[in-house]
VOBA-1610 file (N, C-alpha, C; in pm, whole numbers, padded with zeros to 5 digits, always signed):
BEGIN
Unk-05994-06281+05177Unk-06026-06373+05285Unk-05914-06476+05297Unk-05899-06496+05428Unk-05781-06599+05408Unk-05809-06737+05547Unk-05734-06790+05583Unk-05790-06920+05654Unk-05648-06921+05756Unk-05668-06921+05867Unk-05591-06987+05938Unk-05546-07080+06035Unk-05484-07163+06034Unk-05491-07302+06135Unk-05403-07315+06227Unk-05416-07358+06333Unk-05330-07338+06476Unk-05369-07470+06565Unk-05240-07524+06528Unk-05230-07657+06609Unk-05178-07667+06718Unk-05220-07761+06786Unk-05106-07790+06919Unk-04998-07911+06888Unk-04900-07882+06947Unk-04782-08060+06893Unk-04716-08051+07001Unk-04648-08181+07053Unk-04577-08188+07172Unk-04537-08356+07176Unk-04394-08361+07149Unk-04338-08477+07146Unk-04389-08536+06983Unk-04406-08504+06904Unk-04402-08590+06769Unk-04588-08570+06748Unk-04638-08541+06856Unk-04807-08550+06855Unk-04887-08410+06819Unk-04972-08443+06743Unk-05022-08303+06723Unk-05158-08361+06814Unk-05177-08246+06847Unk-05299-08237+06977Unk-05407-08148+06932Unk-05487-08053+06957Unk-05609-07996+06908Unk-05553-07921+06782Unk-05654-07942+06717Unk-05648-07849+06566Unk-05778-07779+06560Unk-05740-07608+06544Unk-05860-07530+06507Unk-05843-07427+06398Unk-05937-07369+06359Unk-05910-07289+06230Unk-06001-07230+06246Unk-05979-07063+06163Unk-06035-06950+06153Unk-06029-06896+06008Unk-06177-06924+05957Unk-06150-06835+05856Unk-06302-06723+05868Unk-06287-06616+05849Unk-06394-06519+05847Unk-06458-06493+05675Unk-06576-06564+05722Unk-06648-06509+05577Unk-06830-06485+05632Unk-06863-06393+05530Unk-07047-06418+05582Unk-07116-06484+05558Unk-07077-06634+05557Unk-07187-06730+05525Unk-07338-06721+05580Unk-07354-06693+05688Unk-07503-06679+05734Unk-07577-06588+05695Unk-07519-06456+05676Unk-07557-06329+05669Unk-07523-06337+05482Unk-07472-06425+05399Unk-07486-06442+05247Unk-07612-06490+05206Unk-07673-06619+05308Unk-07800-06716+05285Unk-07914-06574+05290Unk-07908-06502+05412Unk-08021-06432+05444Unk-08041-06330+05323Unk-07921-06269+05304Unk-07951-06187+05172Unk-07994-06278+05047Unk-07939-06373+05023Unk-08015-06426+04912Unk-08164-06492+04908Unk-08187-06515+05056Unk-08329-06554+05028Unk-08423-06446+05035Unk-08382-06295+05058Unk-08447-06199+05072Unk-08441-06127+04901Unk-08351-06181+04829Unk-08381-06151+04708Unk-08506-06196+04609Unk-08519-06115+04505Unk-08606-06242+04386Unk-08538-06313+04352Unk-08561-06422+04301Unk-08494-06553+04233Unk-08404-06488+04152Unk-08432-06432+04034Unk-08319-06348+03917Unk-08222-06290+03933Unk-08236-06202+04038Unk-08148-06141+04100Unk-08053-06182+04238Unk-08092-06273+04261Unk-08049-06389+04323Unk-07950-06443+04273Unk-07966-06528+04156Unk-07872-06614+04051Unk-07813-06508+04006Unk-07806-06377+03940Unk-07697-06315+03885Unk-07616-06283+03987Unk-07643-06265+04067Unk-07561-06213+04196Unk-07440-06343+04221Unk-07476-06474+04209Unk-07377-06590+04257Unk-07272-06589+04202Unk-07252-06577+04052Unk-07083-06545+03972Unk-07002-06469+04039Unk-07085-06341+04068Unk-06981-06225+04127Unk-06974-06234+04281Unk-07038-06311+04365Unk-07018-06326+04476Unk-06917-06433+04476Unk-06881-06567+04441Unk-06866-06671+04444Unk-06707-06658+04314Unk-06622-06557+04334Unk-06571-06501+04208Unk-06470-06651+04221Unk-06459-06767+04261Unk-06384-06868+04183Unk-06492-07014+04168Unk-06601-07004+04197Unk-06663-07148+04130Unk-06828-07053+04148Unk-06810-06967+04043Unk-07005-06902+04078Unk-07030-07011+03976Unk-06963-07041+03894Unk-07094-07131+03795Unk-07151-07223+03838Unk-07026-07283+03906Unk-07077-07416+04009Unk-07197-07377+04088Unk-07232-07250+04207Unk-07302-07216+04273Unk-07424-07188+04164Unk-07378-07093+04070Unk-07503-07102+03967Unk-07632-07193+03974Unk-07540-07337+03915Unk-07624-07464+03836Unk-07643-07546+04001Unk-07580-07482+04120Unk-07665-07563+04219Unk-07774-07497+04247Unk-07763-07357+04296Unk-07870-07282+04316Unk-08046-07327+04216Unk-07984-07306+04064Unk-08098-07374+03983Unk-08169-07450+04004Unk-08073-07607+04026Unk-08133-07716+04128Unk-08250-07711+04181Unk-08188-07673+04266Unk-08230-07629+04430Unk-08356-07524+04434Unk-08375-07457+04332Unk-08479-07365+04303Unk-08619-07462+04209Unk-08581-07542+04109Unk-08624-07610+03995Unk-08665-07559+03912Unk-08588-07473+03882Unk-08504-07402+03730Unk-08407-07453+03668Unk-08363-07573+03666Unk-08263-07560+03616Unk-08335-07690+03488Unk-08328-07700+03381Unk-08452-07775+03311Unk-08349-07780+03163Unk-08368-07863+03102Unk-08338-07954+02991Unk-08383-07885+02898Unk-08254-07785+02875Unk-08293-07682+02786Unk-08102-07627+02729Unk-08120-07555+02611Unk-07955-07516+02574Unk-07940-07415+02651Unk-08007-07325+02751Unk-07951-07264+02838Unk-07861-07337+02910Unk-07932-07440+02973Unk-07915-07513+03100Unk-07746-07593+03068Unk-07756-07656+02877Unk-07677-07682+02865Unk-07492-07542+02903Unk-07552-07474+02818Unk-07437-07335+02850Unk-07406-07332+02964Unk-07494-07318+03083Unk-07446-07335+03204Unk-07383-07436+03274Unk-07379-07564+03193Unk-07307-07676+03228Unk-07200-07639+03186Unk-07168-07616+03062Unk-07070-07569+03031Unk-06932-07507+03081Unk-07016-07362+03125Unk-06947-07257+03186Unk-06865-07345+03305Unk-06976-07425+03395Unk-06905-07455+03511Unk-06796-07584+03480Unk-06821-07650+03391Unk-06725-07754+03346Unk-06584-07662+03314Unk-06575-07562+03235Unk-06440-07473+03245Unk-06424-07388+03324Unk-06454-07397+03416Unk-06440-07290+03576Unk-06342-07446+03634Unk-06422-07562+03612Unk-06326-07661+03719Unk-06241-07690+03649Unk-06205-07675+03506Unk-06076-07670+03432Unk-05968-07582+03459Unk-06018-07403+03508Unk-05952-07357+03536Unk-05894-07361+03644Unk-05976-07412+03769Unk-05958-07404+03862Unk-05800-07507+03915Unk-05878-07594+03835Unk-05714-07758+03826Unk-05617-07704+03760Unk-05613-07621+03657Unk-05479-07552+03618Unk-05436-07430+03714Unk-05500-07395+03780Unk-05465-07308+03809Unk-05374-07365+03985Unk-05463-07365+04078Unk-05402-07547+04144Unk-05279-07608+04098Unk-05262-07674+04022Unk-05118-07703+03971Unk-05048-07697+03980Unk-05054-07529+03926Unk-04931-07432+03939Unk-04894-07342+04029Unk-05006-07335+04156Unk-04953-07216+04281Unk-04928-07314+04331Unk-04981-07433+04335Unk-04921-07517+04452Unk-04853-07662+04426Unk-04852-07642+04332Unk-04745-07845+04300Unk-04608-07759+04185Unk-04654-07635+04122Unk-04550-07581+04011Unk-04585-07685+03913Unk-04681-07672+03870Unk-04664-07728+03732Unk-04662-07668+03604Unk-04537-07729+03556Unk-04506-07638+03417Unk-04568-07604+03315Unk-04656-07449+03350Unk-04757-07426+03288Unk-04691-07259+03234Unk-04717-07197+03099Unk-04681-07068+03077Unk-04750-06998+03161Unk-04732-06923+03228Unk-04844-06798+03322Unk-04881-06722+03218Unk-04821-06660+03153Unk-04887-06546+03007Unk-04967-06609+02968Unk-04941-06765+02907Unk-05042-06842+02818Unk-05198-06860+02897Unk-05127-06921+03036Unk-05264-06950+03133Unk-05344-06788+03152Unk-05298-06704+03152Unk-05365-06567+03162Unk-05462-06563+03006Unk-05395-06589+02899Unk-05436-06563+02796Unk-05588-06605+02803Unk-05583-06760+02814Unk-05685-06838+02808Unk-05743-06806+02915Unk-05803-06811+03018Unk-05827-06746+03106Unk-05911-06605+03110Unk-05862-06558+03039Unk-05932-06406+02967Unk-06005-06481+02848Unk-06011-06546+02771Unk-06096-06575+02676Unk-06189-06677+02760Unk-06158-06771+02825Unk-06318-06844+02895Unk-06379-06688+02960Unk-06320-06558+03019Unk-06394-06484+03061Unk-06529-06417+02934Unk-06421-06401+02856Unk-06527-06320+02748Unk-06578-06406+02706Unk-06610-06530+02705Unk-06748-06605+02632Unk-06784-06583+02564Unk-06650-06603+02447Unk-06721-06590+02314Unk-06655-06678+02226Unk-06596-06773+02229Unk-06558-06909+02202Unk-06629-07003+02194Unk-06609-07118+02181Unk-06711-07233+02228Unk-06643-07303+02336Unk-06724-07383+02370Unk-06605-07489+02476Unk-06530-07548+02417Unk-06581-07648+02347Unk-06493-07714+02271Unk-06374-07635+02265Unk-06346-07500+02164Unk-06216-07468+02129Unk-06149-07399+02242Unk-06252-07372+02343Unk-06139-07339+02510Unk-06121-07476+02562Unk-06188-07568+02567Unk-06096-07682+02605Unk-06011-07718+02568Unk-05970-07738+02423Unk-05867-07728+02331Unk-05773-07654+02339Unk-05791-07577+02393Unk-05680-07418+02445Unk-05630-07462+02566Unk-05732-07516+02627Unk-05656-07577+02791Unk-05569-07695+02762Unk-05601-07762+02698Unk-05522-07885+02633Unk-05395-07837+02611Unk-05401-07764+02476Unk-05262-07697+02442Unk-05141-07659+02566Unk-05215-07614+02641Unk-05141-07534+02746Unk-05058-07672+02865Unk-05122-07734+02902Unk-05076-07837+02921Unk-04920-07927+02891Unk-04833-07924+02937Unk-04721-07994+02912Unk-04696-08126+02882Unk-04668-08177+02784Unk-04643-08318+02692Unk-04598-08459+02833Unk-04624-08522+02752Unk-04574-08665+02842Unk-04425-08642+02907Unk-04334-08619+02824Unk-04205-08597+02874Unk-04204-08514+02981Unk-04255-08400+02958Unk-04237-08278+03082Unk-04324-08319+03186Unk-04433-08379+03153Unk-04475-08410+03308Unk-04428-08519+03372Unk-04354-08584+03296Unk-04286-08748+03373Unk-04187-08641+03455Unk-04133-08565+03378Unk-04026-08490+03426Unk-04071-08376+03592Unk-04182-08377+03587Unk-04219-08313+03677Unk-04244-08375+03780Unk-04310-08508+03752Unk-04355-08576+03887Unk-04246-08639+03923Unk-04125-08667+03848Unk-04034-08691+03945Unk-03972-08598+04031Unk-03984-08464+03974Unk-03905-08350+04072Unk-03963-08324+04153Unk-04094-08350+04157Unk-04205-08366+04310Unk-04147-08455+04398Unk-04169-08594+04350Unk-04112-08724+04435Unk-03982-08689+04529Unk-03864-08650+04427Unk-03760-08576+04494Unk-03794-08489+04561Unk-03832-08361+04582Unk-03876-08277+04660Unk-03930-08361+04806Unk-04043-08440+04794Unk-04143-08437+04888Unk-04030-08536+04970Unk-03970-08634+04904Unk-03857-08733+04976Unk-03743-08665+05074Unk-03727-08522+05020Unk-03648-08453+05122Unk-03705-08380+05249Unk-03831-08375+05211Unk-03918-08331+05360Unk-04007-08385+05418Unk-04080-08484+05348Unk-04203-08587+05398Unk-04131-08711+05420Unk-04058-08782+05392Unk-03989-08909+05410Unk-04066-09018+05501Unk-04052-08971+05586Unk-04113-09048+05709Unk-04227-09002+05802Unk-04325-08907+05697Unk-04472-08877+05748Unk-04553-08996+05722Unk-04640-09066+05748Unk-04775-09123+05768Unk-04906-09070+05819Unk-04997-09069+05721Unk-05072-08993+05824Unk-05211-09123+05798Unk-05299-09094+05865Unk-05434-09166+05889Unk-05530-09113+05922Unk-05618-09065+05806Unk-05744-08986+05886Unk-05889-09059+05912Unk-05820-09207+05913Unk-05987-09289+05933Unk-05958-09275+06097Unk-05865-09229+06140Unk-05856-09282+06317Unk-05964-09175+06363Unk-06006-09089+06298Unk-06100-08984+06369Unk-06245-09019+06357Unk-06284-09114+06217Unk-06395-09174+06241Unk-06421-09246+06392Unk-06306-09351+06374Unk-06306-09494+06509Unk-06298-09414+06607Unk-06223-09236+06638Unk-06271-09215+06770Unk-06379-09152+06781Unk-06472-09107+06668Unk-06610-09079+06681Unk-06698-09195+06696Unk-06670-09279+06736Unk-06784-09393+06768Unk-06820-09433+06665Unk-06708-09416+06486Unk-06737-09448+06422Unk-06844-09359+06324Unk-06895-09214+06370Unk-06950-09141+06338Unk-06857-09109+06181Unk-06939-09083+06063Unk-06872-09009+05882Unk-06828-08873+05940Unk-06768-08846+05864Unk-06681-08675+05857Unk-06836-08649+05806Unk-06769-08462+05849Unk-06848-08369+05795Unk-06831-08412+05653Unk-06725-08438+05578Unk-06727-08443+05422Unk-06824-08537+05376Unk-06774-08663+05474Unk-06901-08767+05398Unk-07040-08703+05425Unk-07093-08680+05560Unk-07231-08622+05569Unk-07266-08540+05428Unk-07186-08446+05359Unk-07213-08300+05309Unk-07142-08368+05150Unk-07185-08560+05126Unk-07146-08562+04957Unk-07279-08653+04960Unk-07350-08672+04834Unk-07498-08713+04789Unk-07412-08858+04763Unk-07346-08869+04726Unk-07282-08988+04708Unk-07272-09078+04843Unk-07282-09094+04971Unk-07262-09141+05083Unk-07440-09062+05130Unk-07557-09039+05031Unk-07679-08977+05149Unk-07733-09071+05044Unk-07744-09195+04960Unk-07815-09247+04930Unk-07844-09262+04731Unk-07784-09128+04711Unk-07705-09118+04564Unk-07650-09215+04534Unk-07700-09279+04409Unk-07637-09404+04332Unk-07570-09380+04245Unk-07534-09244+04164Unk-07505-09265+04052Unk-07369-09261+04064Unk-07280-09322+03969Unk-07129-09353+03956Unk-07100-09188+03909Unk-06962-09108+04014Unk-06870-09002+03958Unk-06776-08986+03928Unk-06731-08908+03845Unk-06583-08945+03816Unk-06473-08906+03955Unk-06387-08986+03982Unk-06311-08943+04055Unk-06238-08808+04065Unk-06227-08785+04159Unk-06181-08650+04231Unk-06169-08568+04344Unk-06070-08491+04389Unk-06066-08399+04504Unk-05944-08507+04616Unk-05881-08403+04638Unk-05760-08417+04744Unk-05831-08494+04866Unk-05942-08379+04907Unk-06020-08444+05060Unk-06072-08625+05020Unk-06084-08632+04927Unk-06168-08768+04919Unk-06048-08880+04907Unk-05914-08821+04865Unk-05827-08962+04861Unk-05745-08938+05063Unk-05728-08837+05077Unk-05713-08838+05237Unk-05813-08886+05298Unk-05892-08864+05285Unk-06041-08928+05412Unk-06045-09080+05384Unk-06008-09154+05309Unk-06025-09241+05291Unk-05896-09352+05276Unk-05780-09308+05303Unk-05659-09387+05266Unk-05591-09328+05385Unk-05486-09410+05389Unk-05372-09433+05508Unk-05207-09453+05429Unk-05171-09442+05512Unk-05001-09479+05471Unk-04910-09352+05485Unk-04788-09388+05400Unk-04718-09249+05369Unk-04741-09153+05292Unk-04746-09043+05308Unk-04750-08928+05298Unk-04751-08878+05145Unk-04653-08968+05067Unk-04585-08931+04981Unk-04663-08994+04855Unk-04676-09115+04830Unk-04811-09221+04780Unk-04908-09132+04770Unk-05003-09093+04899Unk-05141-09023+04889Unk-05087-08886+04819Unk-04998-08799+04811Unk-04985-08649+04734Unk-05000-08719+04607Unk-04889-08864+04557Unk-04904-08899+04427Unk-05075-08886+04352Unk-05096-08962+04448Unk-05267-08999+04423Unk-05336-08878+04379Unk-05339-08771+04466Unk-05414-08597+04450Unk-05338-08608+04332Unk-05211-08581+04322Unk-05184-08525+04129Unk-05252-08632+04070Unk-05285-08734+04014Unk-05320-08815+03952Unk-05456-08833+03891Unk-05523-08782+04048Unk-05673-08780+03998Unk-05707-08623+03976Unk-05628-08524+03975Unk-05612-08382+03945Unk-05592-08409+03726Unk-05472-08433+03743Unk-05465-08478+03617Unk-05590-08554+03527Unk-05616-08662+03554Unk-05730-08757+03522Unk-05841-08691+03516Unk-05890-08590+03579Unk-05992-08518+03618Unk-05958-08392+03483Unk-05858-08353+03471Unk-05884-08314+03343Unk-05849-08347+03196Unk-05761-08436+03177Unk-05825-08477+03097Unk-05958-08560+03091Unk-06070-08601+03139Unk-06182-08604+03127Unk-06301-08481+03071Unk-06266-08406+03149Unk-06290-08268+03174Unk-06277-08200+03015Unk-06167-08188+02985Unk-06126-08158+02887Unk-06166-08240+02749Unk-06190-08359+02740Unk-06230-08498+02650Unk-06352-08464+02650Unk-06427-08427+02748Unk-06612-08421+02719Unk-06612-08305+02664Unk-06562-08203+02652Unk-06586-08080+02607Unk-06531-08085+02457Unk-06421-08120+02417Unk-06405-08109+02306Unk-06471-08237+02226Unk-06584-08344+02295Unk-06617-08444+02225Unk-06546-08546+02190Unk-06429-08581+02261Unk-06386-08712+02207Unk-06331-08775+02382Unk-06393-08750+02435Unk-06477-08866+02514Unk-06604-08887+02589Unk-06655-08965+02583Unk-06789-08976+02657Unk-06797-09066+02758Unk-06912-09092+02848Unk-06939-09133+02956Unk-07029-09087+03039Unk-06940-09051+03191Unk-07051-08987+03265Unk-07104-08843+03239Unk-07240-08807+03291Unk-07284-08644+03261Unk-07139-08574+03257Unk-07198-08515+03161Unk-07106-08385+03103Unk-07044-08303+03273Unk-07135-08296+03369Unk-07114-08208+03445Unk-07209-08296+03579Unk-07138-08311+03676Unk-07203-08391+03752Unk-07285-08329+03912Unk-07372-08369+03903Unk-07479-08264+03960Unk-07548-08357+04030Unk-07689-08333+04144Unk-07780-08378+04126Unk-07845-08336+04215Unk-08029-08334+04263Unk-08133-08340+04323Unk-08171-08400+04465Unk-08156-08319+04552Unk-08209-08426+04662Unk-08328-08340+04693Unk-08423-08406+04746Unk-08569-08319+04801Unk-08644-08432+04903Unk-08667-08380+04968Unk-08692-08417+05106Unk-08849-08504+05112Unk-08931-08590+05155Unk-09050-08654+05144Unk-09186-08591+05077Unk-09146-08425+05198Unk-09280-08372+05258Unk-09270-08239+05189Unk-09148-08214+05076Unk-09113-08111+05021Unk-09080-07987+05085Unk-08968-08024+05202Unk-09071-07856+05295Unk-08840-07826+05256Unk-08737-07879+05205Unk-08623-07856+05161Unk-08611-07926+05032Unk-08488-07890+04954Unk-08444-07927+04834Unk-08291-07866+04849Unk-08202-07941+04773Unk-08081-07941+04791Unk-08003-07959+04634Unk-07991-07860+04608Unk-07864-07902+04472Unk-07735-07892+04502Unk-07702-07998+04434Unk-07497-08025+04442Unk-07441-08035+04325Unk-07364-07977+04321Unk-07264-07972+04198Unk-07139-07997+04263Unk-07077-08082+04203Unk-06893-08130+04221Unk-06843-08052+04134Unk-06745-08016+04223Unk-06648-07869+04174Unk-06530-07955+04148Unk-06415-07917+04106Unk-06264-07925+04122Unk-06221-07956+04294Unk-06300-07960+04398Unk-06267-07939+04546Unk-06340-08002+04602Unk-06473-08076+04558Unk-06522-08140+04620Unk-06656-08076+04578Unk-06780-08139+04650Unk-06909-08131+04638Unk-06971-07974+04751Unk-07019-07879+04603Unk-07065-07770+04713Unk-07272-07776+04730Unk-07304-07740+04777Unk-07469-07750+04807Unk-07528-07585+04823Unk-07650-07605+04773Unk-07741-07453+04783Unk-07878-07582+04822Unk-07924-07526+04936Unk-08053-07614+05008Unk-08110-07471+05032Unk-08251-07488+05009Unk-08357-07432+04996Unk-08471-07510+05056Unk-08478-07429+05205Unk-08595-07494+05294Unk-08699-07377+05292Unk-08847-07452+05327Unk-08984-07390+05316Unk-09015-07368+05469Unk-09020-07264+05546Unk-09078-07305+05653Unk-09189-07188+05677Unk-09225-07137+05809Unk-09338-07093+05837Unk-09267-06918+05843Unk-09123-06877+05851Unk-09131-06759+05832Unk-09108-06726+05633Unk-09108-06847+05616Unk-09049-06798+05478Unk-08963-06919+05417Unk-08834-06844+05311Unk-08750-06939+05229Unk-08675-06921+05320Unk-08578-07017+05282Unk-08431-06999+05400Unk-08369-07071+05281Unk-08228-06991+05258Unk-08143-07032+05135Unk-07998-07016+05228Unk-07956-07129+05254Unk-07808-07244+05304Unk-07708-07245+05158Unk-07600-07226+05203Unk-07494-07238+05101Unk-07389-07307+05185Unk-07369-07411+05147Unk-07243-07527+05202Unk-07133-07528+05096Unk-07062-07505+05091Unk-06900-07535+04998Unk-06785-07620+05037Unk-06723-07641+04959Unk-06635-07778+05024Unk-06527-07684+05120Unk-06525-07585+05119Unk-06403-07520+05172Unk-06472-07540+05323Unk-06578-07529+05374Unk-06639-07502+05459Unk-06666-07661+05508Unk-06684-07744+05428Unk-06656-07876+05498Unk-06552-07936+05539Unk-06483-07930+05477Unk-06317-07963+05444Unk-06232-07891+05582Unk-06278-07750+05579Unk-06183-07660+05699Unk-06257-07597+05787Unk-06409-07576+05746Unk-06414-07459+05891Unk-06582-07474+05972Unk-06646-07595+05943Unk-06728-07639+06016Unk-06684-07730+06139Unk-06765-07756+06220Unk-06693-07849+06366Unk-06697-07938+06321Unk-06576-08001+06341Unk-06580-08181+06311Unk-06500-08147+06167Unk-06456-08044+06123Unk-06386-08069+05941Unk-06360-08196+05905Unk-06295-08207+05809Unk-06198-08298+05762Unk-06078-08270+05829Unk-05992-08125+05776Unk-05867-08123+05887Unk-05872-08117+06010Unk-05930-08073+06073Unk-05884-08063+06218Unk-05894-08199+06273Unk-06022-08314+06271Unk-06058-08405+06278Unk-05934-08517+06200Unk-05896-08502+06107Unk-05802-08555+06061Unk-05664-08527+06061Unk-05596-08387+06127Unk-05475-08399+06159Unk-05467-08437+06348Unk-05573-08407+06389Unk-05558-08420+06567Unk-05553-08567+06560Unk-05412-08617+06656Unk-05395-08729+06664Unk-05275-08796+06617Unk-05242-08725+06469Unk-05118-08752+06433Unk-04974-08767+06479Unk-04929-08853+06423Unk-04808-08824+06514Unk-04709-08834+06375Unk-04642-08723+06366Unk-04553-08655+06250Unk-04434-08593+06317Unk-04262-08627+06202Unk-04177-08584+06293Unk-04179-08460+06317Unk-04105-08383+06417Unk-04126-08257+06404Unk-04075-08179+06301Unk-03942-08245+06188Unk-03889-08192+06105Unk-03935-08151+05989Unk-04067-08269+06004Unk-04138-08248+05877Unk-04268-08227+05942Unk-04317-08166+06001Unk-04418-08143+06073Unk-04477-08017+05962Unk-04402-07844+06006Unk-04458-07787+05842Unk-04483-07828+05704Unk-04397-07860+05686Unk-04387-07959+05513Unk-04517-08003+05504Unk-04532-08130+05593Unk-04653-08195+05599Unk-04748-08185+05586Unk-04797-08076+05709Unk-04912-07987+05724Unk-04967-07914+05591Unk-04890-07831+05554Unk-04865-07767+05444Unk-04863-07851+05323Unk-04841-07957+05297Unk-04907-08013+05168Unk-05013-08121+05166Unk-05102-08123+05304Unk-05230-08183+05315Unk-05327-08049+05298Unk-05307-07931+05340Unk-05389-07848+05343Unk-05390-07825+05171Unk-05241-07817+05117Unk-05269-07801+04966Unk-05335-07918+04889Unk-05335-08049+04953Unk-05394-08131+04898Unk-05546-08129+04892Unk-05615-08076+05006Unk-05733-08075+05036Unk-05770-07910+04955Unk-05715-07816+04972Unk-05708-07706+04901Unk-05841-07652+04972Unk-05808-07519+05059Unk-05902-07417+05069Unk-05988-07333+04965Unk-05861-07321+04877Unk-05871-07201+04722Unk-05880-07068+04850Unk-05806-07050+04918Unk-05760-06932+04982Unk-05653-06915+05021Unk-05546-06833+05030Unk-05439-06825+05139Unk-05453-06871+05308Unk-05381-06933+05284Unk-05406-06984+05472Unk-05206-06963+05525Unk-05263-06958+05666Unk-05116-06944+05811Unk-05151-07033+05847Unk-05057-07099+05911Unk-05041-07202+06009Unk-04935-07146+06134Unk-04999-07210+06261Unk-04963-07140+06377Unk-04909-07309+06467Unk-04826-07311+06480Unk-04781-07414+06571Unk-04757-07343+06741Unk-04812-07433+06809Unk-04845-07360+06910Unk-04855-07218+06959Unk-04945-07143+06853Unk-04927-06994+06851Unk-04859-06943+06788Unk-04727-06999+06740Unk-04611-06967+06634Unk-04665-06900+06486Unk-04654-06863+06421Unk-04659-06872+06283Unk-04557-06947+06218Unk-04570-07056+06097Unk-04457-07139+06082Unk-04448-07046+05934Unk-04322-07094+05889Unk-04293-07038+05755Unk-04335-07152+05639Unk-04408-07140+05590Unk-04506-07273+05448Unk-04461-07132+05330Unk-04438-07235+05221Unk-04440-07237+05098Unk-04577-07199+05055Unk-04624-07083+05098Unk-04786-07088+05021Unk-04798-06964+04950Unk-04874-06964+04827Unk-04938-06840+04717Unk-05059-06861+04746Unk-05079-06771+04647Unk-05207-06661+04655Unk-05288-06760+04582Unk-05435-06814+04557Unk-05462-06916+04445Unk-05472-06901+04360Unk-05469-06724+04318Unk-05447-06660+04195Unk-05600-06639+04122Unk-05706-06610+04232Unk-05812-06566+04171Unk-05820-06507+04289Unk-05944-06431+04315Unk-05964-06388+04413Unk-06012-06462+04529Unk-06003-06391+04625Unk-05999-06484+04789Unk-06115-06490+04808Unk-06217-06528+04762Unk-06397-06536+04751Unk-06381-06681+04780Unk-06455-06806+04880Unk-06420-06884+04878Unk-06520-07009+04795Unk-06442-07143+04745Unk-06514-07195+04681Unk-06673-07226+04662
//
């Protein structure tokens, strides 16, 4: 599956932004609510082949199965090193971060076989990881890089609120954190430092590596036990007055995905929302809503484009089409399969 976006630009302005990505989200809900519950949940890993755990422990939720038990713990687990892998893996198709590929394969194959503990695969992810020196060394060869093609981008994606009458993004609508959710999360996700900040171009990419980084070592610190704080794995419950929906969310590596489970008069109806689908391919996204309007030079117009979409991250291959064009972007494969988050 892959994603593609096709803008309009004319004189420094980008003008409508739309995107296409083909997946069966509607026709995924219907089969799963036509399943039994069991067979239901085993089915989400292998459907969902880069964040099923995440979908897993929302689905649970959302069902009220998911209960204070060492299962429940394991399954926190699992999905806590799915968003470990997922940030290493991120990194390195799209910022190059100096990571062994053999090594990252290695490990990688051992969180598959589950037969480790976390602890000592977090510890393995740790290892793999490059020392203070090499990553000072890296984020400056970013800085350089992005200074030769972003220089003089700015972008602003609150201007799409103020021309919605002030109306939240799809992202804010689709995070528990902005529906009345109190509890403090750890920071994270590309979409959440764009939706919310302004300036140059170059600052906000800093920011995405930073809280990419930060995000695992946290990530990595709760699992091997030497740090604590917030839930191990951050989740939570929404359910409706009259009980007739229920909604579990789990925060991925990408943002907040949802499994809602409504009661009505033909039956269950089982909704699957993912950040990829908020972020890029519902009306109103984050990108389209947030690049229409811009005004970016044309020199750095690909560049640009191309490292907000990596900032916000599909976890798919995506094209970009400038007025129908196909442009030439720097983009890989995300190196799992094209199943989307």
């Amino acid at each position: 599956m892959s994603l593609s976006i096709n803008l309009s630009y004319q004189n420094g302005l980008i003008g409508d932004v739309t995107t296409t990505m083909e997946r069966p989200g509607t026709a995924l809900g219907q089969w799963l609510q036509q399943q039994p519950e069991q067979e239901a949940l085993a089915a989400l890993p292998v459907i969902f082949s880069v964040c099923g755990r995440s979908h897993d422990v929302a689905a649970r939720l959302a069902l009220g199965l998911l209960k204070d038990t060492e299962e429940a713990r394991r399954q926190a687990h699992r999905a806590v090193l799915e968003s470990i892998r997922e940030y290493l893996i991120r990194l390195l198709q799209h910022w190059h971060y100096p990571l062994d590929r053999a090594r990252l394969g290695q490990w990688m194959q051992a969180v598959n076989s589950d037969t480790d503990s976390p602890a000592v695969l977090a510890a393995g992810a740790r290892d793999l990881m490059p020392d203070r020196q090499q990553t000072t060394a890296w984020l400056q060869q970013l800085e350089k890089n992005w200074q030769q093609t972003l220089a003089n981008t700015h972008i602003d994606f609150n201007h799409c609120a103020q021309q919605a009458g002030g109306q939240p993004l799809h992202y804010d609508e689709w995070s528990p954190e902005n529906s009345g959710f109190t509890q403090t999360f750890f920071a994270g996700g590309g979409a959440q430092v764009l939706a919310h900040n302004k300036g140059p171009l170059i600052p906000l990419l800093s920011q995405v590596i930073d809280r990419m980084l930060t995000d695992l070592t946290y990530l990595t610190g709760r699992l091997t036990g030497e740090l604590t704080g917030y839930a191990l794995i951050q989740h939570c419950l929404r359910e409706d007055r009259h009980g007739s929906h229920s909604e579990g969310w789990v925060r991925t590596s990408r943002g907040w995905l949802c499994h809602r489970i409504s009661t009505t008069r033909e039956g269950r109806q089982w909704q699957v929302i993912a950040p990829t689908d908020i972020n890029f391919s519902l009306t109103g996204s984050l990108l389209c809503t947030g690049l229409q309007g811009q005004h970016i030079p044309e020199d750095e117009l690909v560049a640009a484009v191309a490292a907000i979409v990596k900032a916000i991250d599909p976890c798919v291959a995506f094209t970009l089409l400038i007025n129908g064009q196909t442009a030439e972007t720097e983009n890989s494969d995300p190196g799992t399969d094209n199943q989307h988050a």
